[in-house]
DOSELO-515281 format. One record per residue (C-alpha): residue in one letter; residue number from 0; x, y negated, z negated. Coordinates in Angstrom, 3 decimals. Example, Ala and Ser with C-alpha at 12.3 -4.5 7.8 and 13.67 -1.06 7.14 Angstrom:
<rs>
+----+-----+----------+----------+----------+
| aa |   i |       c1 |       c2 |       c3 |
+----+-----+----------+----------+----------+
|  a |   0 |   12.300 |    4.500 |   -7.800 |
|  s |   1 |   13.670 |    1.060 |   -7.140 |
+----+-----+----------+----------+----------+
</rs>
This chain:
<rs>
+----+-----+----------+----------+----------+
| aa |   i |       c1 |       c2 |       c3 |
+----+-----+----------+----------+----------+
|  x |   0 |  -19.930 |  -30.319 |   10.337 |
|  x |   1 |  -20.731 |  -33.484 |    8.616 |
|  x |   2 |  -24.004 |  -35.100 |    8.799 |
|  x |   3 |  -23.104 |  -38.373 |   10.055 |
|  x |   4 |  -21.660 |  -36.288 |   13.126 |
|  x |   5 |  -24.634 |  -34.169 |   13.750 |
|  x |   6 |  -26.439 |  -37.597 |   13.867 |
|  x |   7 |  -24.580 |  -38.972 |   16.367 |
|  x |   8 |  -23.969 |  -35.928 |   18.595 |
|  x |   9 |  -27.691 |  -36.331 |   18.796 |
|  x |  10 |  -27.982 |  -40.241 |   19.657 |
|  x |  11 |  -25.732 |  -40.252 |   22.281 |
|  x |  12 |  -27.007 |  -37.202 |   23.420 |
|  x |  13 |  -29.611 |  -39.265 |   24.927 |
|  x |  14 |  -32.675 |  -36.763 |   23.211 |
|  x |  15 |  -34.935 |  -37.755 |   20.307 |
|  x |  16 |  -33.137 |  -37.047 |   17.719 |
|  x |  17 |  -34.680 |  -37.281 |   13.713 |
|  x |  18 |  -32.710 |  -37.754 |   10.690 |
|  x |  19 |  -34.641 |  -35.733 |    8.388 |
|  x |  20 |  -34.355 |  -32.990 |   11.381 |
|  x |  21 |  -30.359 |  -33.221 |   11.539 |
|  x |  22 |  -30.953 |  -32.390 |    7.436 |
|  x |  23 |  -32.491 |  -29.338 |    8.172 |
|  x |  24 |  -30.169 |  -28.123 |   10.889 |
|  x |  25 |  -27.346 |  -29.157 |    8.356 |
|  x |  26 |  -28.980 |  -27.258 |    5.052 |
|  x |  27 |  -29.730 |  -24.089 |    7.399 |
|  x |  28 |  -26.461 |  -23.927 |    8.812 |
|  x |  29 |  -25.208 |  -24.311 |    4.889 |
|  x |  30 |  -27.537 |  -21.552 |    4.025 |
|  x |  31 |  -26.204 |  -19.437 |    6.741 |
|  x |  32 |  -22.510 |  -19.741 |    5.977 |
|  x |  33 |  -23.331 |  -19.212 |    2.244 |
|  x |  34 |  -25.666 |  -15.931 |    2.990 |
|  x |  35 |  -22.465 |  -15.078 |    4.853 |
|  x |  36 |  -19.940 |  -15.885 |    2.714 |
|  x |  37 |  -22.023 |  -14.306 |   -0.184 |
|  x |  38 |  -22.820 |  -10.656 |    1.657 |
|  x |  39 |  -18.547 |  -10.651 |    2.863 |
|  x |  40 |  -18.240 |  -10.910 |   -1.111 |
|  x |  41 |  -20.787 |   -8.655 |   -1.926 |
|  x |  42 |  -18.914 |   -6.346 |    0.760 |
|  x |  43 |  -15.467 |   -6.969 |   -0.458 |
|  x |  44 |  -16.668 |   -6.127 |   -4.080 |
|  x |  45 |  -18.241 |   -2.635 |   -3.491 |
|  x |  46 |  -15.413 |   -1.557 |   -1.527 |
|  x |  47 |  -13.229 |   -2.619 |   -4.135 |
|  x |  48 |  -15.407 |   -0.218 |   -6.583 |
|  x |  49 |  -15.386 |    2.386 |   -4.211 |
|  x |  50 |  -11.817 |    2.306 |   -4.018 |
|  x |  51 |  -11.348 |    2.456 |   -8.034 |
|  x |  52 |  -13.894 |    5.319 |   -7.524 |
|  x |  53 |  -11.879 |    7.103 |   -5.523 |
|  x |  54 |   -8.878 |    7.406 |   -7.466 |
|  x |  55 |  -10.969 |    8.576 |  -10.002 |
|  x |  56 |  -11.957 |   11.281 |   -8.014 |
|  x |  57 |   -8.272 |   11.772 |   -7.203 |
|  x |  58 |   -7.555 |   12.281 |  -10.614 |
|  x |  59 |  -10.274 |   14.764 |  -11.407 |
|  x |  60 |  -10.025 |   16.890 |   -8.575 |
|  x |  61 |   -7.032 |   16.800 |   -6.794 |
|  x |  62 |   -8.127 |   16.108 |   -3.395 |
|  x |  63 |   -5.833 |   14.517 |   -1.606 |
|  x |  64 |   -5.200 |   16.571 |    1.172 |
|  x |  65 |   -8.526 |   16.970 |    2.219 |
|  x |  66 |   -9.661 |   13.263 |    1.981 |
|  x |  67 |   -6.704 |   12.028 |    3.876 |
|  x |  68 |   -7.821 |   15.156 |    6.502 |
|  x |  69 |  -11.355 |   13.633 |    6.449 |
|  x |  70 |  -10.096 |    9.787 |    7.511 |
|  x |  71 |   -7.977 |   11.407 |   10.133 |
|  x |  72 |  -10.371 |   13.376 |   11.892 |
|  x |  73 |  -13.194 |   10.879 |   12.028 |
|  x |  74 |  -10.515 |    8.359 |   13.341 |
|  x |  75 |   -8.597 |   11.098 |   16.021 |
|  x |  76 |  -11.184 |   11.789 |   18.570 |
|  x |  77 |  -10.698 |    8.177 |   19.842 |
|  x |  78 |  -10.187 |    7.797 |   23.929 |
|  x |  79 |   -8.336 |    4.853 |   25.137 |
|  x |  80 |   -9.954 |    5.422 |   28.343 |
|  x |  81 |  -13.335 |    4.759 |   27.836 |
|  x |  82 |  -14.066 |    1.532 |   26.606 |
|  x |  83 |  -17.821 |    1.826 |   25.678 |
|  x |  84 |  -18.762 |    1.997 |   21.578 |
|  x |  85 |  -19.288 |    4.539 |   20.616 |
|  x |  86 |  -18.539 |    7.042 |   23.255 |
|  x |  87 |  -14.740 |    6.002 |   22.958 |
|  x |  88 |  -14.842 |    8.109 |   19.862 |
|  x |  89 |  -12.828 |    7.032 |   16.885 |
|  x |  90 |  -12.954 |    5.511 |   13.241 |
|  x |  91 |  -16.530 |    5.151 |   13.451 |
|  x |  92 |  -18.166 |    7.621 |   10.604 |
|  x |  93 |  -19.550 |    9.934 |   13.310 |
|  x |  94 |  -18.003 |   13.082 |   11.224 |
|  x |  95 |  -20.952 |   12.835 |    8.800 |
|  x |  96 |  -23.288 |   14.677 |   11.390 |
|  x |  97 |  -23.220 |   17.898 |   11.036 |
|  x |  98 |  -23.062 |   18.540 |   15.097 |
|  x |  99 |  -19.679 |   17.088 |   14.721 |
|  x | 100 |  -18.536 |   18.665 |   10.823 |
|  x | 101 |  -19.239 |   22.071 |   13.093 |
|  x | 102 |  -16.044 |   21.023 |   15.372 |
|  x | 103 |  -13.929 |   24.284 |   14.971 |
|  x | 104 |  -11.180 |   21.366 |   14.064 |
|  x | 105 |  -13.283 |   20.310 |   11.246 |
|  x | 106 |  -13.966 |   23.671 |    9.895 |
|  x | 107 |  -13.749 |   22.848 |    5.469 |
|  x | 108 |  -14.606 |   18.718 |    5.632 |
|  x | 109 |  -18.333 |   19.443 |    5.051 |
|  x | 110 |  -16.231 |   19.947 |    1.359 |
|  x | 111 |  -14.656 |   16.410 |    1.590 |
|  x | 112 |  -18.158 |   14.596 |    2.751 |
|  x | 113 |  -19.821 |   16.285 |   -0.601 |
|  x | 114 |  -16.947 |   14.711 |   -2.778 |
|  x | 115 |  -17.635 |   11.414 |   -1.946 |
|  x | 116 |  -20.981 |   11.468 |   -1.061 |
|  x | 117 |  -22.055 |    9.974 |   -4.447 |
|  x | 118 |  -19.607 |    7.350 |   -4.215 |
|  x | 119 |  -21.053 |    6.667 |   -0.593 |
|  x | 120 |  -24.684 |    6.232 |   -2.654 |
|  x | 121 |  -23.324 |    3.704 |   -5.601 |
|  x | 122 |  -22.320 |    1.151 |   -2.836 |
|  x | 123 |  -24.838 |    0.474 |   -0.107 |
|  x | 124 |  -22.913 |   -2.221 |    1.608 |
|  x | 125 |  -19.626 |    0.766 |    2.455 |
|  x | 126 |  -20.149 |    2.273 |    5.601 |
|  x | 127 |  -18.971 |    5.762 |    6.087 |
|  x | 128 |  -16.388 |    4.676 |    8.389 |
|  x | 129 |  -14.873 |    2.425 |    6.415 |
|  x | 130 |  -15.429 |    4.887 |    3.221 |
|  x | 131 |  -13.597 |    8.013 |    5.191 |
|  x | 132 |  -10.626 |    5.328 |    5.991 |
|  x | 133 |  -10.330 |    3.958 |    2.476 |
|  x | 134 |  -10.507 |    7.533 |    0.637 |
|  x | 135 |   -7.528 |    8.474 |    3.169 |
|  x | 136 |   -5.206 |    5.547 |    2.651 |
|  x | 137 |   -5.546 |    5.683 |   -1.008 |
|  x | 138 |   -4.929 |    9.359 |   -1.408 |
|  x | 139 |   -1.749 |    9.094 |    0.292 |
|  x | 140 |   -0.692 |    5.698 |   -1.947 |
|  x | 141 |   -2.236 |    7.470 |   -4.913 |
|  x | 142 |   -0.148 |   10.780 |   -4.009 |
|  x | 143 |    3.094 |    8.412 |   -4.177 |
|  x | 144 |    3.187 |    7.563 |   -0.566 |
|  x | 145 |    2.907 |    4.146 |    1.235 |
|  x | 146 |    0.821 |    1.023 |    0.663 |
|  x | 147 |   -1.149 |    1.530 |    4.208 |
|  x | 148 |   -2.201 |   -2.681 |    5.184 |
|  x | 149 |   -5.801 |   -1.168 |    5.438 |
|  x | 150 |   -9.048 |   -3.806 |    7.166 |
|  x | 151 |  -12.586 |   -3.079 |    6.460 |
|  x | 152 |  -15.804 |   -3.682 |    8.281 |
|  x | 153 |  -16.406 |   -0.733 |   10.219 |
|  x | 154 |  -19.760 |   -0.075 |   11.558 |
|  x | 155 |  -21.369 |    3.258 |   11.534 |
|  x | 156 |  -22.456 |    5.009 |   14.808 |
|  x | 157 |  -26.446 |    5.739 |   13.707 |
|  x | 158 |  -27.098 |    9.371 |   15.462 |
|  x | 159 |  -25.638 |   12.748 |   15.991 |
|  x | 160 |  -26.528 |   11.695 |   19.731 |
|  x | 161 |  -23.550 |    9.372 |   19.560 |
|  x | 162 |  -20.649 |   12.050 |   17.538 |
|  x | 163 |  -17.566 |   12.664 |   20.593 |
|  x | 164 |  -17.598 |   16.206 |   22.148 |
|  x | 165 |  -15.682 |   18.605 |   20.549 |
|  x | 166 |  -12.323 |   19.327 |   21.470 |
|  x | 167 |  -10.445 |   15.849 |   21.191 |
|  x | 168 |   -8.521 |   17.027 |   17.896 |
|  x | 169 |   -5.031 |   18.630 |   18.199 |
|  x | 170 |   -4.613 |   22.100 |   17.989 |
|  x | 171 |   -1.981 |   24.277 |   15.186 |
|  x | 172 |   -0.534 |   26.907 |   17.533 |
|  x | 173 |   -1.014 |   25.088 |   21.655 |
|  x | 174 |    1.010 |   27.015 |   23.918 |
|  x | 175 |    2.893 |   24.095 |   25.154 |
|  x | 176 |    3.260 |   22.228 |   21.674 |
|  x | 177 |    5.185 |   18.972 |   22.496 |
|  x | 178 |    2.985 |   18.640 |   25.914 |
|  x | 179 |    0.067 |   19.013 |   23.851 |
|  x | 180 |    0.777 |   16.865 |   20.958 |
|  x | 181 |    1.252 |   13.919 |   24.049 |
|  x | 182 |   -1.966 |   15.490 |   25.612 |
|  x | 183 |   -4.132 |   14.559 |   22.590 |
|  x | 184 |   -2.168 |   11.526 |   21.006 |
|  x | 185 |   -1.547 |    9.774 |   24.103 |
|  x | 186 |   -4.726 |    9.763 |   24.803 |
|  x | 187 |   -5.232 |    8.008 |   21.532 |
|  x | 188 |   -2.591 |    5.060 |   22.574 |
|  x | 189 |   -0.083 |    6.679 |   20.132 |
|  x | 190 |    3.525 |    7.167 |   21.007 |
|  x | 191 |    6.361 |    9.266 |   20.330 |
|  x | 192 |    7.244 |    7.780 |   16.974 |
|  x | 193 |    3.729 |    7.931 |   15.374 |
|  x | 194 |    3.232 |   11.214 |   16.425 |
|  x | 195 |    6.081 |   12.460 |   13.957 |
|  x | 196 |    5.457 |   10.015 |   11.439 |
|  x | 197 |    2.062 |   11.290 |   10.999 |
|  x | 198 |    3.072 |   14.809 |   11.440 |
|  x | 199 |    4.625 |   13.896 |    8.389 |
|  x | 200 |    1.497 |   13.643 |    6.271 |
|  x | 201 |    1.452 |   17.539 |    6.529 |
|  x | 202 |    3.865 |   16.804 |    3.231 |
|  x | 203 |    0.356 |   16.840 |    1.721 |
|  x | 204 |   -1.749 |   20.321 |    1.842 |
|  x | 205 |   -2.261 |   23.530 |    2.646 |
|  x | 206 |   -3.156 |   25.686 |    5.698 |
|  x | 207 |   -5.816 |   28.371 |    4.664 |
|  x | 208 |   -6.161 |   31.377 |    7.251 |
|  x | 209 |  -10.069 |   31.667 |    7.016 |
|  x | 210 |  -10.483 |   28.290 |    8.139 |
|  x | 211 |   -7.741 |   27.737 |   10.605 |
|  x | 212 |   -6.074 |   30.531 |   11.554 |
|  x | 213 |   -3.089 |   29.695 |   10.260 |
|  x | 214 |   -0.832 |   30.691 |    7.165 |
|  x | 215 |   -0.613 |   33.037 |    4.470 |
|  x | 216 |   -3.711 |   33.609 |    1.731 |
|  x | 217 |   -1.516 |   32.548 |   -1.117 |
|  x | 218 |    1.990 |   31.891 |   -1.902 |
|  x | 219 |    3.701 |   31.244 |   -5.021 |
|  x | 220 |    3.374 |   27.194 |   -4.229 |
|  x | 221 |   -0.622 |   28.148 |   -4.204 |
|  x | 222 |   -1.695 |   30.772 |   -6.105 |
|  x | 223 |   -2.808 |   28.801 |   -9.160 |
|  x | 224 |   -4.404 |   25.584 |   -7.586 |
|  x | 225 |   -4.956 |   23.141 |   -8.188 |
|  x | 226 |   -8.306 |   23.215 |   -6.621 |
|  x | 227 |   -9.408 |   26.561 |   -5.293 |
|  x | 228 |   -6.325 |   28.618 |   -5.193 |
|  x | 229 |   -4.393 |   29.833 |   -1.905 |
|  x | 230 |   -3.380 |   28.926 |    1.197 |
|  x | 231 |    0.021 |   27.957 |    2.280 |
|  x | 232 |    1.625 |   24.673 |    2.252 |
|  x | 233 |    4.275 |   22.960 |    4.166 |
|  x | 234 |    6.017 |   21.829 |    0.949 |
|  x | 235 |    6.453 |   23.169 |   -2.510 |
|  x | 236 |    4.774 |   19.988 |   -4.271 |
|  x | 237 |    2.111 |   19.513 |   -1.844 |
|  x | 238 |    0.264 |   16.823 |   -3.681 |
|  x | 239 |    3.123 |   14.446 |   -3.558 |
|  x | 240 |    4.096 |   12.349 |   -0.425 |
|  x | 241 |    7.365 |   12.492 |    0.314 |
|  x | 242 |    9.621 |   12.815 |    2.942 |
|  x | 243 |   10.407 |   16.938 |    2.053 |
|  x | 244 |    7.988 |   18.304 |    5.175 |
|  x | 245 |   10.616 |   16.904 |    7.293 |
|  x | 246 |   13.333 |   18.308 |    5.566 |
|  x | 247 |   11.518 |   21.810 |    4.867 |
|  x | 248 |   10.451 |   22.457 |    9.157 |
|  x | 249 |   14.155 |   21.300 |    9.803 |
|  x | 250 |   15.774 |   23.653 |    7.159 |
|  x | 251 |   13.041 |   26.763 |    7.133 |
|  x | 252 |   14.853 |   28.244 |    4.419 |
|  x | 253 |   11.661 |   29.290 |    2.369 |
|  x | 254 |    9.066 |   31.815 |    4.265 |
|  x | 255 |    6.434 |   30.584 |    1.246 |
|  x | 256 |    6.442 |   27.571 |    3.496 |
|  x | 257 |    4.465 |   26.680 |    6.437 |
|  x | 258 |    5.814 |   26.092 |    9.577 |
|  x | 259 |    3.536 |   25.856 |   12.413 |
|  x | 260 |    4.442 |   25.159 |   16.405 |
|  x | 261 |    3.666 |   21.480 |   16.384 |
|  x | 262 |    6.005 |   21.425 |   13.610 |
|  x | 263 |    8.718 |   23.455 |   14.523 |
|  x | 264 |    8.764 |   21.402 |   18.021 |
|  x | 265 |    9.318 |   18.199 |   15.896 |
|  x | 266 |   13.102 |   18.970 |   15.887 |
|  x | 267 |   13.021 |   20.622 |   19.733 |
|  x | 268 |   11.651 |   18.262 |   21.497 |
|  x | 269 |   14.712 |   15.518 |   22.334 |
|  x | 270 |   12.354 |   12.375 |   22.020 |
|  x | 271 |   10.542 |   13.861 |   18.557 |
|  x | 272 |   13.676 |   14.606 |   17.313 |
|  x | 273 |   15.560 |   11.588 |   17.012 |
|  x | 274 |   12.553 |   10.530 |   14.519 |
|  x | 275 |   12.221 |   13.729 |   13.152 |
|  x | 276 |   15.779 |   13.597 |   11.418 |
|  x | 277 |   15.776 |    9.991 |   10.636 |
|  x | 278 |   12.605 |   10.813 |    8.335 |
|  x | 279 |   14.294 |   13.897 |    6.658 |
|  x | 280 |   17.377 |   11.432 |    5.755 |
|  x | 281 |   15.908 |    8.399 |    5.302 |
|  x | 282 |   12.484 |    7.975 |    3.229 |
|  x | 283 |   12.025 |    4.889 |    2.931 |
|  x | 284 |   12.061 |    4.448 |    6.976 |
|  x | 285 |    9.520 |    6.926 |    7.250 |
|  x | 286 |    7.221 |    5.434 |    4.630 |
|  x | 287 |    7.786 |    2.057 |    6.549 |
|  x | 288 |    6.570 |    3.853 |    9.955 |
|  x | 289 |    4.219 |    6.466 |    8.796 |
|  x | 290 |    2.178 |    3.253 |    6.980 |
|  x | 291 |    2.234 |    1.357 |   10.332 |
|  x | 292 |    1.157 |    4.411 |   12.066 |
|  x | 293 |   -1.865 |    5.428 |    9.635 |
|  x | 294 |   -3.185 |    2.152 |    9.770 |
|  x | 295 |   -3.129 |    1.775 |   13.550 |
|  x | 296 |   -5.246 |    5.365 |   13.424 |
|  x | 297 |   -7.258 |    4.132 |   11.288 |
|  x | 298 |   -8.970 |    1.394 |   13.331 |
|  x | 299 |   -9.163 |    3.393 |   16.731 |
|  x | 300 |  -12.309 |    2.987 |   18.279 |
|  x | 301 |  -13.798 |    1.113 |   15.251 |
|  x | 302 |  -16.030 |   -1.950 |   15.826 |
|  x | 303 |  -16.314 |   -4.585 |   12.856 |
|  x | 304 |  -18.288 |   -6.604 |   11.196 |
|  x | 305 |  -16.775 |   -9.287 |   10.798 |
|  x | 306 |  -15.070 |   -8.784 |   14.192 |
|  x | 307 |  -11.582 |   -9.276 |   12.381 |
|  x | 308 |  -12.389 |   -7.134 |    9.579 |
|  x | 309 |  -11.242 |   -8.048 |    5.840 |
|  x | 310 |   -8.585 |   -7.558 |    3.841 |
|  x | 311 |   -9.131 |   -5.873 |   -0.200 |
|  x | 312 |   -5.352 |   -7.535 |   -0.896 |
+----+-----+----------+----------+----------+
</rs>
């Protein structure tokens, strides 16, 4: 606001009203915006780094599956239903605690937090939320997937006190599969479509038995790596994002490859299934939704600072 207006708003005001003290207001409302202005940039900038740093990371250790596992998690135990912050749940960088890396869901991520922990150190001003969210979008772009229109600005939750209670996660083998799948990501505000286009990130991965349950030890997509050998994927090239988990589960020609209940129902269920088999014909649709979807998951339950978040692009 201009000086001359600050003046005047004060004059007709009808209070005393000193020049020299409209200055001041004027230079500390200028030091304000610039303080502001300076610590968005100083935001912008380190997640910027952080971001290069992850790819790095990507490069070196082939972690994909694991980070883009990490941004889910923290982000899926959101609750439409209860409006308070933080006990809604969601992208809020709870999953550092270890109360909440215990979740039977989580079993393995205490591996993903110690990957990017260093990175989390270099830049102070990148809060874990918005760290677990970035590492996740860019390992699916980076594995040849989807630009994701990603904000930043989450806050942290401060104390195990404040993690969700376990049990919020879906589950691999439910006994009703599509009523669970609605169970968990209806609760999330998540329909029908983003519940298969996200399935579809299961492109990237593997299942390992001593941590889920689920799949073989090793298969002949595994057994060398990269990373720790075994497991068993849901596609042959599980580092690359692609539309081929949709067309493996609907096929299940290969018994190397995965195929668990809340995949199989995918093309069962009537409603799932008319996305299902648009996204194993057409991949360029189910980049288009699947980038839509991971962003929306990504901002469940976050709060931010600045309220509208910013933008890296």
């Amino acid at each position: 606001m201009a000086v001359h207006h600050l003046l005047r708003r004060g004059i007709s005001g009808g209070s005393p009203f000193h020049p020299l003290r409209g200055l001041l207001l004027v230079s500390q409302e200028l030091g304000r915006r610039q303080a502001s202005s300076a610590a968005a940039g100083d935001a912008v900038a380190e997640l910027r780094g952080a971001r290069e740093d992850v790819k790095q990371l990507l490069k070196e250790k082939s972690c994909h599956p694991i980070l883009v596992r990490l941004g889910w998690h923290d982000a899926g135990t959101y609750d439409k239903n209860i409006s308070e912050w933080p006990k809604c749940g969601g992208a809020n960088g709870s999953l550092r605690f270890e109360i909440e890396l215990k979740h039977a869901a989580n079993a393995g991520l205490v591996n993903a937090l110690k990957l990017i922990q260093a990175i989390k150190d270099k830049y102070a001003c990148v809060t874990y939320a918005d760290l677990f969210q970035l590492a996740s979008a860019t390992a699916v772009e980076e594995a040849g997937g989807p630009k994701i229109p990603m904000i930043y600005g989450r806050v942290d939750v401060s104390a195990p006190e404040q993690c969700p209670p376990e049990g919020r996660l879906p589950a691999a083998g439910p006994p009703s599969p599509a009523e669970h799948l609605r169970e968990v990501f209806y609760r999330m505000g998540l329909n029908d479509k983003e519940i298969v286009a996200l399935s579809g990130a299961h492109t990237l991965g593997r299942s390992r038995p001593e941590r889920s349950g689920w799949g073989k030890p090793e298969t002949k997509y595994t057994k060398n790596g990269p990373g720790a050998p075994g497991g068993q994927s849901w596609t042959s090239q599980w580092l690359k994002f692609d539309n081929s988990y949709f067309k493996h589960v609907k096929e299940r020609r290969d018994e190397d490859l995965l195929v668990l209940p809340t995949d199989a129902v995918l093309f069962e269920d009537p409603s799932f299934k008319i996305y299902a088999e648009k996204y194993a014909e057409d991949q360029d649709t189910f980049f288009e939704d699947y980038a839509e979807a991971h962003a929306k998951l990504s901002n469940l339950g976050s709060k931010f600072d600045p309220p509208k978040g910013v933008s890296l692009d």
